[in-house]
C-alpha positions as CSV (number, residue, x, y, z in Angstrom):
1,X,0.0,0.0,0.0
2,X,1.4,3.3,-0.5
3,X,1.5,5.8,1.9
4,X,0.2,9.1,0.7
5,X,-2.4,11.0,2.1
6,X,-6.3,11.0,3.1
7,X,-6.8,9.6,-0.2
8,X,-4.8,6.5,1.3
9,X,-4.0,7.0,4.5
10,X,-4.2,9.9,7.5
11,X,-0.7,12.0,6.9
12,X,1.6,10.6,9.8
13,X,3.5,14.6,9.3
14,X,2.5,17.6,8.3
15,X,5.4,19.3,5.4
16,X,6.4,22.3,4.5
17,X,7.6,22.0,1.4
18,X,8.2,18.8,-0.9
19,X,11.6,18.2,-0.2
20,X,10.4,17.4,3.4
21,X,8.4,14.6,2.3
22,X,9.0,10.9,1.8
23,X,6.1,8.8,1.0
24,X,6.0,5.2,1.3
25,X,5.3,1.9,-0.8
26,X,4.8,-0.3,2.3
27,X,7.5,0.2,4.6
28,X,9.7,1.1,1.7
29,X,10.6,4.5,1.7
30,X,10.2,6.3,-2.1
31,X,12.9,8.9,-2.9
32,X,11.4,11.2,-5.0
33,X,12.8,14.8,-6.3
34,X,11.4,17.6,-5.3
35,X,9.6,17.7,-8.7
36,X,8.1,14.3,-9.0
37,X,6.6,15.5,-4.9
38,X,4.7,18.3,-6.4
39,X,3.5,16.0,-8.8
40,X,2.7,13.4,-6.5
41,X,1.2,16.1,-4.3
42,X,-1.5,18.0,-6.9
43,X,-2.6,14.2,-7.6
44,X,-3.5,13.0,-4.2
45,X,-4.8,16.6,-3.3
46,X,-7.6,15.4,-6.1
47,X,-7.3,11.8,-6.0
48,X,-10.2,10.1,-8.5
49,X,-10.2,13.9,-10.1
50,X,-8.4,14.2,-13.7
51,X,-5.6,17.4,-12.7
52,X,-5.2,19.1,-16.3
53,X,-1.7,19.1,-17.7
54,X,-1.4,23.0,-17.7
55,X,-2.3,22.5,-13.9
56,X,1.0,20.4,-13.3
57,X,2.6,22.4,-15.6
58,X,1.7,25.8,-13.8
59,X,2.8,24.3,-10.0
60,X,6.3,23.0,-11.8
61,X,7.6,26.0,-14.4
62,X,6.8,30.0,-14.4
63,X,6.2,29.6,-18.4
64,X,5.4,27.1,-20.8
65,X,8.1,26.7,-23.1
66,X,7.6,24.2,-26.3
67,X,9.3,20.9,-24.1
68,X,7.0,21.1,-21.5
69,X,4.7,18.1,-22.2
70,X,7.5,16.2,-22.8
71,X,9.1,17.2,-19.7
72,X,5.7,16.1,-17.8
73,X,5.6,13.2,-19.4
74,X,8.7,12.2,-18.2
75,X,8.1,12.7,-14.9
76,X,5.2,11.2,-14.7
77,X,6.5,8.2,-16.4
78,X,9.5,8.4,-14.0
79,X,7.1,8.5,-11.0
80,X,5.2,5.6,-12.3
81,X,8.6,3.5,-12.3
82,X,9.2,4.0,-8.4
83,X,5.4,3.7,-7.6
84,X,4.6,0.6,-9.7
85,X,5.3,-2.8,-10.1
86,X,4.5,-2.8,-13.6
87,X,4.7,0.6,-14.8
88,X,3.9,-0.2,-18.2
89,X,-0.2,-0.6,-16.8
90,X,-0.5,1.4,-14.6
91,X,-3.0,1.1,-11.7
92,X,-2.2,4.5,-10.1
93,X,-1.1,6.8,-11.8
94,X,-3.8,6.7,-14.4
95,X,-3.9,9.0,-17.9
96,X,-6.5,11.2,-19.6
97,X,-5.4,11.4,-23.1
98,X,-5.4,14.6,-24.0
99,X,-6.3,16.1,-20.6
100,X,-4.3,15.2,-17.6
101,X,-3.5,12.8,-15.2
102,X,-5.1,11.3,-12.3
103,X,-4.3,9.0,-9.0
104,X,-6.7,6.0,-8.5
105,X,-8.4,6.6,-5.0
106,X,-7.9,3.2,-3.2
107,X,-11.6,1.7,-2.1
């Protein structure tokens, strides 16, 4: 199970910015950059909810420049890597195509 938020689980810490956060696969810990955290972050903050790209985007760069999808895209697939088991199919990390991104609430 990983250890995220409300969506998953109560916060054991409160953080002040994503650098001070380490989330959890289990009793794994998950090193993430501070980038893939902000990520991480705008999708449990609306877990079940599609976040746009331009909403990533905006929390991540101060202007869109003509990489910038790529440069999510990355991430996310970098993200999906540490998170899953076969990140290939994802089962969290879920895609809108065309729209965003969105984390599976677990039932």
């Amino acid at each position: 199970m990983l250890e995220l938020s409300s969506a998953y689980l109560a916060p054991t810490t409160q953080v002040a910015a994503p650098h001070d956060w380490l989330p959890h696969f289990g009793k794994r810990a998950i090193g993430l950059t501070g980038t893939k955290c902000i990520i991480l972050q705008k999708l449990m903050k609306n877990a079940g909810h599609v976040v746009a790209h331009s909403d990533l985007v905006e929390d991540m760069w101060d202007e869109y420049h003509p990489g910038i999808m790529a440069s999510l895209r990355t991430y996310i697939r970098r993200l999906r890597q540490k998170l899953e088991s076969d990140p290939g199919n994802s089962k969290l990390i879920l895609t809108k195509a065309g729209i965003g991104y969105y984390l599976m609430k677990q039932p």
